[in-house]
C-alpha positions as CSV (number, residue, x, y, z in Angstrom):
1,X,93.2,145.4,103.1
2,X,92.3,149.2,104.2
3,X,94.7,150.0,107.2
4,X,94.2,152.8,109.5
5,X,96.2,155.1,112.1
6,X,93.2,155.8,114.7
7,X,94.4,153.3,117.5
8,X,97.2,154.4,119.0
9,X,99.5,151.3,121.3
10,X,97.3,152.6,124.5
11,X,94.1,151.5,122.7
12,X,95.4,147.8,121.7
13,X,96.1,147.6,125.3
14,X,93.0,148.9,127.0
15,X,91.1,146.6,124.5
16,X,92.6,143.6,123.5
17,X,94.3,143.3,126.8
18,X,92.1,144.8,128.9
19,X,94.2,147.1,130.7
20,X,92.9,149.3,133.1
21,X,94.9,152.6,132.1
22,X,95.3,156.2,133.6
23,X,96.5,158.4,130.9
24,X,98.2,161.8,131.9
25,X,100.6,161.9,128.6
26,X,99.3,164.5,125.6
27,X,99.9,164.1,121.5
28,X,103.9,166.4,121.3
29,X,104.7,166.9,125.0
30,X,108.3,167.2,125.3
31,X,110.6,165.3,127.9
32,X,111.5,168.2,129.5
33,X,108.1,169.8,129.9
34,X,106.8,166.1,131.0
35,X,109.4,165.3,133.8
36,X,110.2,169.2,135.2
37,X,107.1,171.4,133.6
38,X,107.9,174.4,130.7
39,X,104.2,175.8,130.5
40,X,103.1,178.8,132.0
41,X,99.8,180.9,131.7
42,X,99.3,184.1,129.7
43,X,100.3,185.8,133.7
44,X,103.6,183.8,133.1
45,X,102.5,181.7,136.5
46,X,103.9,178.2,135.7
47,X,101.2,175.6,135.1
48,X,101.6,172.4,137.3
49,X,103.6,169.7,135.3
50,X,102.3,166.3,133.8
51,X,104.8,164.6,136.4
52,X,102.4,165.5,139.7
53,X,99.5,164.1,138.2
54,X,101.3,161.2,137.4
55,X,102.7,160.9,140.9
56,X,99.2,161.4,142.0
57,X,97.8,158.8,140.1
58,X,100.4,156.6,141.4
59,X,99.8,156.8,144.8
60,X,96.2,157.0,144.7
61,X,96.0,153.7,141.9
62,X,99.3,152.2,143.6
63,X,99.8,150.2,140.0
64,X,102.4,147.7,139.8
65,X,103.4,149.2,136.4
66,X,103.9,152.6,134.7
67,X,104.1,153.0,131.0
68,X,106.5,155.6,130.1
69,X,107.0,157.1,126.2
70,X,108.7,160.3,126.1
71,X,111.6,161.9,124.0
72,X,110.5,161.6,120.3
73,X,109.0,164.8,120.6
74,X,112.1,166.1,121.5
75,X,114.1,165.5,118.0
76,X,111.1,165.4,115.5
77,X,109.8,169.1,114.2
78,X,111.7,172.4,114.7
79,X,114.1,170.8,117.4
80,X,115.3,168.1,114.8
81,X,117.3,171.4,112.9
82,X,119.6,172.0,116.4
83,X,120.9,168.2,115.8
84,X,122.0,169.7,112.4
85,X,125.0,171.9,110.7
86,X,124.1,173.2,107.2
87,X,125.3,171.2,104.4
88,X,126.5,174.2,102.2
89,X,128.7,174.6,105.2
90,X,131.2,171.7,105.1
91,X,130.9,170.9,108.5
92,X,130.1,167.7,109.8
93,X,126.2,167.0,109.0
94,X,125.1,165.7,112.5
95,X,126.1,167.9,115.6
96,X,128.2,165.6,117.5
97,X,128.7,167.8,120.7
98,X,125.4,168.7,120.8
99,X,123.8,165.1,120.1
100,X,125.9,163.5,122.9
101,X,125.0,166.5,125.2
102,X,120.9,166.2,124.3
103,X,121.4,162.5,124.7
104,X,123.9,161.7,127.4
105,X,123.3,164.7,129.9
106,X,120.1,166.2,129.0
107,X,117.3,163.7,127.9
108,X,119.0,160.9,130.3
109,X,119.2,163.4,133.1
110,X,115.3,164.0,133.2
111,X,114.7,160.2,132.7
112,X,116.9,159.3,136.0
113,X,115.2,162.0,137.9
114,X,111.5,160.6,136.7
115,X,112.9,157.0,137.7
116,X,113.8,158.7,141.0
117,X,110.1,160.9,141.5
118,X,108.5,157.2,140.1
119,X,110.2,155.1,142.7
120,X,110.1,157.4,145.5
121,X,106.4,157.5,144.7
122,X,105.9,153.5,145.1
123,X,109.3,151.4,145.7
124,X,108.4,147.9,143.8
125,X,106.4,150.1,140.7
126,X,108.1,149.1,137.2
127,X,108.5,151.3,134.9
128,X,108.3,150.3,131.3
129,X,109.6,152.4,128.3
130,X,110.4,152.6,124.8
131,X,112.4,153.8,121.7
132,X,111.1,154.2,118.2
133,X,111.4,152.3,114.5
134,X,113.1,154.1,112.0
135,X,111.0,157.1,110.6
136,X,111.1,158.0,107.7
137,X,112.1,161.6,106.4
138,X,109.6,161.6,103.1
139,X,107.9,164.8,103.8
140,X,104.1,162.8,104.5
141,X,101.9,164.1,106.7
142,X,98.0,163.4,108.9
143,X,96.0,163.8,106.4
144,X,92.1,163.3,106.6
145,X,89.9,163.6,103.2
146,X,93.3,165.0,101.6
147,X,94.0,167.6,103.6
148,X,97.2,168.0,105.7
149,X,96.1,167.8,109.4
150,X,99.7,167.5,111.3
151,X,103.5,167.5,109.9
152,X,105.5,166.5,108.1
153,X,107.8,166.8,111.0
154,X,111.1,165.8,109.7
155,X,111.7,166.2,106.1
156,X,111.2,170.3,106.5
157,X,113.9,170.5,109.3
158,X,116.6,168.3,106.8
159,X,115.8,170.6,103.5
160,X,116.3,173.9,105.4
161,X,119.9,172.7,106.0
162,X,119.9,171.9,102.4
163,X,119.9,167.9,103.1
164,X,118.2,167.1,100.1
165,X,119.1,163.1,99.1
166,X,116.5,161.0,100.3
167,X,119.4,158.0,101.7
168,X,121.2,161.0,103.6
169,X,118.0,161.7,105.9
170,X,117.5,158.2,106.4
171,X,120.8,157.4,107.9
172,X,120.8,160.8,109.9
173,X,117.6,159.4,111.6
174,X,118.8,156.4,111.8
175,X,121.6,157.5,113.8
176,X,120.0,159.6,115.9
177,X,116.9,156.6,116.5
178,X,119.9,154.5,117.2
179,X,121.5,156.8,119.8
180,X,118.1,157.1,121.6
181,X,117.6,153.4,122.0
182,X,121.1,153.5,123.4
183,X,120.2,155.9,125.9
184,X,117.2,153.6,126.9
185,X,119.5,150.6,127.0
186,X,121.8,152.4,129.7
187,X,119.0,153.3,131.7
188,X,117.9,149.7,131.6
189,X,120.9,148.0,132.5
190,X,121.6,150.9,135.6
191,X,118.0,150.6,137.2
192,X,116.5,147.7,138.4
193,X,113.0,148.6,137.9
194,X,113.7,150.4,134.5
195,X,112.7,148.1,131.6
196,X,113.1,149.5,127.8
197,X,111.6,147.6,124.6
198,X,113.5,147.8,121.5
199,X,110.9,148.3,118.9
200,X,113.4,148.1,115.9
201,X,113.0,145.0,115.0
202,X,109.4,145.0,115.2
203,X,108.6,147.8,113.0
204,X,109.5,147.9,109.3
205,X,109.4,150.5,106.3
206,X,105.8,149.5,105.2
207,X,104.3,149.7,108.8
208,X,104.6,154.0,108.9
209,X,101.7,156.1,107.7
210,X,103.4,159.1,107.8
211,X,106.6,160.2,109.3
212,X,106.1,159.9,112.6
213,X,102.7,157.8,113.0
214,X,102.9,153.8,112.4
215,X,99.4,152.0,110.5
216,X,97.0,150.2,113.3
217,X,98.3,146.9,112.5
218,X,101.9,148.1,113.7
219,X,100.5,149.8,116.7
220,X,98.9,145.9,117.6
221,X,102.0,144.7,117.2
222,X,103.8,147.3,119.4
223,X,100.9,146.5,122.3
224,X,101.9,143.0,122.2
225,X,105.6,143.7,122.5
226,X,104.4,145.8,125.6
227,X,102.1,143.0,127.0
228,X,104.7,140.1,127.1
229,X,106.8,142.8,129.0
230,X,103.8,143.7,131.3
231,X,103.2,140.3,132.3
232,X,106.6,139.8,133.6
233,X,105.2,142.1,135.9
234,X,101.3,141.4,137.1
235,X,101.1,137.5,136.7
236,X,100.9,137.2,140.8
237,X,97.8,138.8,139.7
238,X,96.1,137.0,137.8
């Protein structure tokens, strides 16, 4: 059976659930630029951040839910080399100071904040997050009629710091994917109204088309892990 990537987790749920959904999110947005704004115009006047349209949106839809996916950007492409130390030089592979610092102070202080801007914006909304599978660093990219479209995104980061073997990239990603969920999982168990899905176990080596971009059958999959946790949320309405 031909699998394809087009339908991304929102599209399962706008139409095999029938979800009514306001996007604001775009295709590599970073955490930081989504929760406090990091674009500006060619005048260097900063352009309003994705956060006031979302708080917008919520008080003008007043939703009882609001579907949150941020941070991936944030450790795939260029960025993923600052989580590194070059191989040739002996040191440790992975960063340690620096991945607790991304993880534990940076990326979990701008998701407490956009729990805080999110609640202040509507007290009972829920707010419903995620982590990622493990990707995997093989150099594939978007391709479309066989030419590279987008990426790869991981494999180029790992070779410039002369990680070469294929099982070394893996478990570097792995480690990093792992400290991510963890993050989540603290934010979950702090915040009441903060719900993270663990998609780890729902997402397997065969299910990626790419390195960062899962085949539409594993996207379905996803939007039903995010339905069953939806519903926990919207059955008084229905």
């Amino acid at each position: 059976m031909t699998q394809t990537f087009r339908d991304s987790t929102l599209d399962h749920l706008k139409r095999d659930y029938r979800y009514d959904v306001f996007k604001v999110a775009e295709a590599g947005d970073t955490l930081e630029n989504m929760v406090y704004g990091t674009e500006f115009g060619s005048n260097f006047s900063r352009r309003m951040p994705p956060i006031e349209t979302t708080l917008r949106a919520i008080e003008q839809y007043q939703p009882k839910v609001f579907l949150f996916s941020g941070g991936g950007n944030d450790i795939a492409g260029s960025e993923l080399a600052s989580y590194l130390n070059h191989k040739s030089s002996t040191l440790p592979t992975l960063r340690e100071d620096y991945v607790q610092y991304a993880f534990s102070t940076v990326a979990k202080k701008a998701y407490t904040d956009l729990i805080r801007f999110v609640t202040d914006a509507k007290s009972d909304i829920h707010i419903i997050s995620h982590g990622y599978g493990y990707a995997i660093p093989d150099g594939s990219a978007v391709r479309f009629a066989w030419v590279r479209f987008a990426g790869p995104w991981l494999r180029p980061p790992l070779v410039r710091k002369n990680i070469i073997e294929a099982q070394e990239g893996r478990n570097l990603m792995r480690s990093l994917i792992d400290r991510f969920n963890g993050l989540l999982q603290e934010l979950d168990d702090e915040n009441d109204n903060f719900h993270y899905i663990d998609l780890r176990p729902h997402i397997t080596d065969d299910d990626w088309t790419n390195e960062l971009h899962l085949y539409n059958s594993a996207y379905r999959r996803v939007a039903e892990r995010f339905h069953e946790k939806i519903q926990q949320f919207v059955r008084d309405d229905t």
